[in-house]
C-alpha positions as CSV (number, residue, x, y, z in Angstrom):
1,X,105.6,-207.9,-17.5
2,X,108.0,-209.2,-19.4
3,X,109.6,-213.0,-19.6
4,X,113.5,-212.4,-18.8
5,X,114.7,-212.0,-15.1
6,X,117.2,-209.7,-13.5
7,X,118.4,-213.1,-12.3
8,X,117.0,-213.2,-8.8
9,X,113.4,-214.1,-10.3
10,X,112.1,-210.6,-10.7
11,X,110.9,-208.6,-13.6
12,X,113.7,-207.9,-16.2
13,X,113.7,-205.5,-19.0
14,X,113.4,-207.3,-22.4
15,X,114.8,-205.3,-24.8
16,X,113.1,-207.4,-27.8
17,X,109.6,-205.6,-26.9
18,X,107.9,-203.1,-26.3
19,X,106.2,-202.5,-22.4
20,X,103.8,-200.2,-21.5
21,X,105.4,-197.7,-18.9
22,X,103.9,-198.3,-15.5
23,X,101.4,-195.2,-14.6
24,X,103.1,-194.8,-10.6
25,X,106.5,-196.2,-9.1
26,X,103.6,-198.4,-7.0
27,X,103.2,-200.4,-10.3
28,X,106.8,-200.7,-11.1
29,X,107.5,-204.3,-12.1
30,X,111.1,-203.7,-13.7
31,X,113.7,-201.8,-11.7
32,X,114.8,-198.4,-13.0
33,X,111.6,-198.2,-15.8
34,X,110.4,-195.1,-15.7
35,X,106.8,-193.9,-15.0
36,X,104.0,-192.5,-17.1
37,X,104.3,-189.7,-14.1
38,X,107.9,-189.6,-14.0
39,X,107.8,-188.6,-17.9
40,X,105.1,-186.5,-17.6
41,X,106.8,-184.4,-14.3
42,X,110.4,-184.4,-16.1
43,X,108.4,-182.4,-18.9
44,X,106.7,-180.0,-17.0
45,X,110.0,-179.4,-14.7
46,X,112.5,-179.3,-17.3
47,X,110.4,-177.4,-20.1
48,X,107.6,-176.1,-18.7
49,X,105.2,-178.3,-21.0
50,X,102.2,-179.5,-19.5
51,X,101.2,-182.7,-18.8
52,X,97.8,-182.9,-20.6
53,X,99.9,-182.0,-23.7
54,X,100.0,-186.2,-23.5
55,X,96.7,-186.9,-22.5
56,X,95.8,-189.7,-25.3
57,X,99.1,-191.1,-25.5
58,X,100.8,-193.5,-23.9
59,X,104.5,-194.5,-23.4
60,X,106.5,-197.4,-24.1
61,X,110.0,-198.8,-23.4
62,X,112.5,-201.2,-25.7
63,X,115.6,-201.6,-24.3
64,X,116.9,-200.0,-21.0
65,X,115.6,-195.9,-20.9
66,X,114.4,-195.4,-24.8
67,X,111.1,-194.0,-24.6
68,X,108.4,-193.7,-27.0
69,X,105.4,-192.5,-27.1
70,X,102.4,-193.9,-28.8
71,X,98.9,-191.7,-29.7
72,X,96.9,-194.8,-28.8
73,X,96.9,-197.6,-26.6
74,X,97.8,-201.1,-27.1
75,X,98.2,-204.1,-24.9
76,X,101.6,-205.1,-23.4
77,X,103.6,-205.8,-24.3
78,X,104.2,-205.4,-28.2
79,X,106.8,-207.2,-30.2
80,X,107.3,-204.9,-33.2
81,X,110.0,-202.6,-34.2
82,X,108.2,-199.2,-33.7
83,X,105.5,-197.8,-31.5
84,X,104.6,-194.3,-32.1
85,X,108.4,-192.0,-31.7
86,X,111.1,-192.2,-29.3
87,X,110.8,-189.0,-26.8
88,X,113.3,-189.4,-24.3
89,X,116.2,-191.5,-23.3
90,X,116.2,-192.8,-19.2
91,X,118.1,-194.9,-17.3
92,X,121.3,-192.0,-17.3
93,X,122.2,-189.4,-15.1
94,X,120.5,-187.0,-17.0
95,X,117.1,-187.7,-19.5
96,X,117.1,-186.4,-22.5
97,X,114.7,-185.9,-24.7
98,X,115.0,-186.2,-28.1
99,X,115.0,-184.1,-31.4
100,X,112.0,-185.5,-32.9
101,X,109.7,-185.0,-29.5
102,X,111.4,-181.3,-29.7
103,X,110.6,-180.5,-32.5
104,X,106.8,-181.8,-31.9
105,X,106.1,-180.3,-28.7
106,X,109.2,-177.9,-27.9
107,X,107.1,-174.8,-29.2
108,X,104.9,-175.5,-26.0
109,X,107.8,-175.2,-24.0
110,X,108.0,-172.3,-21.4
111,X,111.4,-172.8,-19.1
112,X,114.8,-174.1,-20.8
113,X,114.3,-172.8,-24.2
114,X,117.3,-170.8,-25.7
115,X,116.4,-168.2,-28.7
116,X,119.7,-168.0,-31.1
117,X,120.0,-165.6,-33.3
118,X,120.1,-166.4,-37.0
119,X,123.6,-167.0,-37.5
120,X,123.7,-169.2,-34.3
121,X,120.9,-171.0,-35.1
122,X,122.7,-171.9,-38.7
123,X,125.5,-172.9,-37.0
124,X,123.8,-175.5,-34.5
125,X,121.3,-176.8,-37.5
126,X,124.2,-177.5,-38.9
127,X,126.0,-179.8,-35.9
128,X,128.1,-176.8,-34.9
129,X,129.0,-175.9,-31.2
130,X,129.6,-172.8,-30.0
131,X,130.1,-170.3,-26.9
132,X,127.5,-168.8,-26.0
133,X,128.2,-167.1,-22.7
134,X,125.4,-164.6,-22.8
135,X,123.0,-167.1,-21.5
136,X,121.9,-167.4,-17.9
137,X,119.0,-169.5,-17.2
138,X,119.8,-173.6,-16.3
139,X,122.6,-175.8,-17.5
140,X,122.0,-179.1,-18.7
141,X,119.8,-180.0,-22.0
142,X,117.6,-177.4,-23.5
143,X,115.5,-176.6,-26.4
144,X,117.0,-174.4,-29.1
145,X,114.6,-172.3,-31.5
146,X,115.5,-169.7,-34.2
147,X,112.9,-167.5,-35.2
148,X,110.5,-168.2,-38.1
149,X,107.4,-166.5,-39.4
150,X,107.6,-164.1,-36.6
151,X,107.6,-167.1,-33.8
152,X,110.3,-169.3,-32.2
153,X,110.3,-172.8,-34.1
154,X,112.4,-175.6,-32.4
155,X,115.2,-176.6,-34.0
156,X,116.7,-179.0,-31.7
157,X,118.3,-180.1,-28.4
158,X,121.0,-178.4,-27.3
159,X,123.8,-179.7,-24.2
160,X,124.4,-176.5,-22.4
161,X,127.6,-176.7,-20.2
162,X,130.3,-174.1,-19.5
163,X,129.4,-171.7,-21.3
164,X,129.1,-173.6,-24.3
165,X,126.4,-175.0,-26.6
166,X,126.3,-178.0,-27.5
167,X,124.6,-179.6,-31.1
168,X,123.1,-182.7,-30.0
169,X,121.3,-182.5,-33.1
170,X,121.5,-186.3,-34.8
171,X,123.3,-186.1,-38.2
172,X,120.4,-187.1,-40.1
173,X,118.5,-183.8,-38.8
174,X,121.3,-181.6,-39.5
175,X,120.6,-179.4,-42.1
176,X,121.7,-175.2,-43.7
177,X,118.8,-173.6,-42.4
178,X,118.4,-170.6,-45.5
179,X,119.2,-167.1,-44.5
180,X,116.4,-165.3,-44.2
C-alpha cells in the first residue's frame, strides 16, 4: 500500500517506489495496477510463454504500468531505483513488453513470433521499419528473431500494423547484426 491518495482517500500509485503487484484483482489496492495473474495470462496469450516460466519471481510497479520483475522476493514496498528488469509497460491500450524481457524469455515464445530473414532482421536491429506483407498471423506487438546457430534468437519487439513492421527496438539496443 502506498501513502499518496487518488484524492478520495483510496490507494494511489506512488511513483517514488516500488509495490509488489497484487497476486488477483481481489487484492487490488490501487486502481488500474496490474496483477501477478494478469502479467502472467498476458504472457501465455500473447506469446505463448508459460506461466511457470516466472515461478520464483515476482513483479513490481514504479510509476503508472512499468513493470519489473524481480528473481526474489522483497517486502513492499521498496524505495530504490531498480528491482530486478522492467518486462512490460501497463496502464495503455495495449501492454507491451519490453526488449530486455524479449530477449530473456522470447525464445520460449510459441504464438506472435515473426522469423525475418537475414537482411530483415539487419534492417530492424538496426531501428529500421519495413513492409512486410507476407505475414499473416496477429497484429499488434510481436517478437522478432533472426536465425542464429541453427535456432531463432530474439532480437526484439516489433509493432506490427498494416502491413508494416515496426522497430520498437530502444536506440541503445540497436545494433549491425554481422552477415553471416
Amino acid at each position: 500500500m502506498t501513502d499518496e491518495s487518488d484524492g478520495d482517500g483510496a490507494p494511489g500509485n506512488d511513483g517514488s517506489q516500488f509495490d509488489r503487484l497484487p497476486a488477483t484483482a481481489d487484492e487490488r489496492e490501487v486502481e488500474g495496477r496490474a496483477t501477478r495473474a494478469e502479467v502472467l495470462d498476458w504472457w501465455e496469450e500473447r506469446f505463448g510463454i508459460e506461466p511457470e516460466t516466472f515461478a520464483g519471481h515476482t513483479f513490481w510497479e514504479k510509476g503508472k504500468g512499468k513493470i519489473w520483475v524481480f528473481a526474489d522476493d522483497l517486502p513492499s514496498p521498496q524505495e530504490c531505483e531498480g528491482v530486478g528488469m522492467t518486462v512490460l509497460r501497463t496502464r495503455q491500450e495495449h501492454w507491451k513488453p519490453t526488449t530486455t524481457a524479449v530477449r530473456k524469455w522470447g525464445h520460449l515464445a510459441t504464438r506472435n513470433v515473426i522469423e525475418l530473414s537475414p537482411g530483415q532482421a539487419t534492417a530492424f536491429a538496426a531501428g529500421h521499419d519495413q513492409d512486410l506483407p507476407e505475414w499473416d498471423g496477429d497484429w499488434g506487438y510481436l517478437i522478432a528473431t533472426h536465425e542464429l546457430a541453427g535456432g531463432q534468437v530474439p532480437i526484439g519487439v516489433g509493432l506490427y500494423l498494416y502491413d508494416e513492421l515496426r522497430s520498437v527496438v530502444p536506440k541503445g539496443y540497436q545494433e549491425e547484426l554481422p552477415e553471416l
